[in-house]
PLY file of the C-alpha trace (Angstrom):
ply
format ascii 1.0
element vertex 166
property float x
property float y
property float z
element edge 165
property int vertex1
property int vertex2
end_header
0.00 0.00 0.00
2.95 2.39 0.87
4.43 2.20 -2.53
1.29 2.64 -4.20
0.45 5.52 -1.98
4.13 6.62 -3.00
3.75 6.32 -6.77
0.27 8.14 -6.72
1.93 11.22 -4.90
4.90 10.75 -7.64
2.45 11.06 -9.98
0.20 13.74 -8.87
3.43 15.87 -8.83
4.87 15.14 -11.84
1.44 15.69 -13.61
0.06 18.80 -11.44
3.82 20.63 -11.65
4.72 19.82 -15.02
4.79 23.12 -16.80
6.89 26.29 -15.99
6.66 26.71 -12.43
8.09 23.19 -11.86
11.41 24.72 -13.37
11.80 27.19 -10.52
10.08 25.58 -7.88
10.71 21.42 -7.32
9.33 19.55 -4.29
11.54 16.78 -3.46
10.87 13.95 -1.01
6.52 14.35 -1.94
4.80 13.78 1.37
2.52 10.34 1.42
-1.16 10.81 1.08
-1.93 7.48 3.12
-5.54 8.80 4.57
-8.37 6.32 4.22
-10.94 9.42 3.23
-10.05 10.35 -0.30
-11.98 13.09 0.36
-9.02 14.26 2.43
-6.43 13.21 -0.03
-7.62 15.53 -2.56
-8.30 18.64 -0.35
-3.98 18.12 1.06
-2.89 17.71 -2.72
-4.97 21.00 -3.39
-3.41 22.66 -0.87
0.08 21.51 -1.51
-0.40 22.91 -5.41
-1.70 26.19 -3.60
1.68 26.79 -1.84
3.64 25.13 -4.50
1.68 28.19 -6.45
2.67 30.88 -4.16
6.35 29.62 -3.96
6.43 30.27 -7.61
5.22 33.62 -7.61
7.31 34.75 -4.92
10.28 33.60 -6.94
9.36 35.34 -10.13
8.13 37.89 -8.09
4.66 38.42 -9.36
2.96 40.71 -6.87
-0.82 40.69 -8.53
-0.98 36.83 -8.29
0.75 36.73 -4.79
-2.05 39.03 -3.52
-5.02 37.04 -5.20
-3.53 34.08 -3.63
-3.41 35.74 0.19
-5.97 37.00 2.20
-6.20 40.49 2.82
-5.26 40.42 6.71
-3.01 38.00 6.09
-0.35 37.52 9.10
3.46 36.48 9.14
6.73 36.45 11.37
9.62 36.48 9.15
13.64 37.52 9.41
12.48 40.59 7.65
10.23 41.44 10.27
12.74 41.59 13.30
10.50 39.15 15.54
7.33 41.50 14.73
3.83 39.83 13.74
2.95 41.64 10.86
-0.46 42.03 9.29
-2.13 43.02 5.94
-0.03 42.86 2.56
1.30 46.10 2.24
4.73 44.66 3.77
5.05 42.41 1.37
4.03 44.53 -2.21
6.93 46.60 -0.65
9.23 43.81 -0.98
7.98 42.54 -4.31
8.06 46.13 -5.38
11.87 47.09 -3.93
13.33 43.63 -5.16
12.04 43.75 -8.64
15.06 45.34 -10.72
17.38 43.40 -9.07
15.50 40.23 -9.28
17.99 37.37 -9.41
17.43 34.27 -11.14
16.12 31.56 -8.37
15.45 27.96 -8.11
12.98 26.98 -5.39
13.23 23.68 -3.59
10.75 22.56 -1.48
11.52 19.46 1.09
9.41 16.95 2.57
6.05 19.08 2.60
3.66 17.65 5.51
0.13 18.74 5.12
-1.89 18.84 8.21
-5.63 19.49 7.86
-7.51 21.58 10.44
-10.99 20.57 9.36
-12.39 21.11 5.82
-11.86 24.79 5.58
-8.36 25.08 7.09
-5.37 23.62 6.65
-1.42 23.95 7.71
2.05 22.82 5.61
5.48 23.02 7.13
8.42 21.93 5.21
11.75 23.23 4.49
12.70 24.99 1.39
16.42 25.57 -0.26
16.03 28.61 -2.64
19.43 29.00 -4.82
19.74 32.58 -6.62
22.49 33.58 -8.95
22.98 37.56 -8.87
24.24 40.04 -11.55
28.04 38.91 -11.12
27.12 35.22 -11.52
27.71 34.67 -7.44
25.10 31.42 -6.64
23.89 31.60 -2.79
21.58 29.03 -1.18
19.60 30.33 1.66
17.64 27.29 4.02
14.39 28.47 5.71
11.92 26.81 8.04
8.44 27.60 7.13
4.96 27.06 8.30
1.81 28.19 6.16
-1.46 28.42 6.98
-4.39 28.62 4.70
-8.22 28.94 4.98
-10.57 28.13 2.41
-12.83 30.57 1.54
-15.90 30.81 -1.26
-14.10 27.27 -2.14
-10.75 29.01 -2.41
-7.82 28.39 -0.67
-5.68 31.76 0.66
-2.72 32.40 2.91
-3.98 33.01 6.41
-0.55 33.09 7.95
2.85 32.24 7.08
5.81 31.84 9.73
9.41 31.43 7.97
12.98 31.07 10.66
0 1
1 2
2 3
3 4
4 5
5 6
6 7
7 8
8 9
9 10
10 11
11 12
12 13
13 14
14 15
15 16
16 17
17 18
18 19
19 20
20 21
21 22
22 23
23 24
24 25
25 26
26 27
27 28
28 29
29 30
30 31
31 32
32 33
33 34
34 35
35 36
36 37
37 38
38 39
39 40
40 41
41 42
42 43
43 44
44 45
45 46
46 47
47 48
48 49
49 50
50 51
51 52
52 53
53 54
54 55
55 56
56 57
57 58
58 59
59 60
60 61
61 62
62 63
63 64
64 65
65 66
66 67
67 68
68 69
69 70
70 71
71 72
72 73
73 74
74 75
75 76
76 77
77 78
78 79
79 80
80 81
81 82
82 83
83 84
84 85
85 86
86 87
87 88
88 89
89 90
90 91
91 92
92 93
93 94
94 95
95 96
96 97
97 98
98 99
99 100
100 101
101 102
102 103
103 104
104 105
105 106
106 107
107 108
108 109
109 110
110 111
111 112
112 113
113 114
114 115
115 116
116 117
117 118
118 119
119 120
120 121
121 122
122 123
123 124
124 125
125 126
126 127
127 128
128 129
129 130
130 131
131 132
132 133
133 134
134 135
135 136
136 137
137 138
138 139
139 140
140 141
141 142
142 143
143 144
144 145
145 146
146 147
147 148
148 149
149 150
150 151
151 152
152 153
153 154
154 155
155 156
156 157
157 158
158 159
159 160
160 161
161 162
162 163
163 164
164 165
């Protein structure tokens, strides 16, 4: 059962990330969807593409589609906030906004997502994700972060409630 569990999940990503955004953001080590309810199955793999989403647009740095994808009182605790629970979007469409000429390129790797749902309507995924840019003068970096994402689903949508990232 575990390995078809594993080859379903292999295959879900392969087919759900398979166009451009799988270039810049990968998941590796795909989390097992092993519930009984299928019902359940389905609602974690939708949730996982909405991050997977969001990852990409952060990395391209598409603010309109970053915004459509969060909710409008949105919370976070980041580096970039100095310990400081931040609320509302504004912080970040100042980021998108002050980053975008000197955009480098960026490949996104998400590791062992685990998706935890809260009910039907609410869900969190924690994971750790390796994001490798290459500036103007060819220097590569990798940068390791922690994160934690919360999302709500709303009008059948799912949006970023919260995001924590150490």
């Amino acid at each position: 059962a575990v390995v078809a569990t594993t080859r379903s999940a292999m295959n879900f990503f392969s087919q759900q990330f398979g166009n451009s955004q799988s270039k810049v953001v990968q998941i590796s080590q795909p989390p097992l969807f092993d519930d009984v309810d299928e019902a359940v199955v389905l609602a974690k793999k939708d949730v996982l593409s909405k991050v997977h989403s969001l990852l990409y647009y952060i990395s391209v740095g598409d603010l309109d589609a970053y915004q459509e994808m969060v909710l409008p009182n949105m919370t976070c605790f980041e580096p970039e906030t100095k310990g400081q629970l931040v609320e509302g979007t504004s912080f970040h469409s100042y980021m998108f906004e002050n980053t975008k000429r000197d955009r480098p390129k960026v490949n996104c790797t998400m590791i062992a997502p685990h998706v935890q749902m809260l009910g039907a309507d609410a869900a969190v995924v924690c994971y750790t994700r390796l994001v490798q840019s290459t500036n103007s003068a060819n220097v590569t970096t990798t940068e390791r972060w922690s994160e934690t994402r919360v999302l709500h689903r709303t009008n059948d949508v799912w949006k970023l409630a919260h995001c924590h990232r150490s």
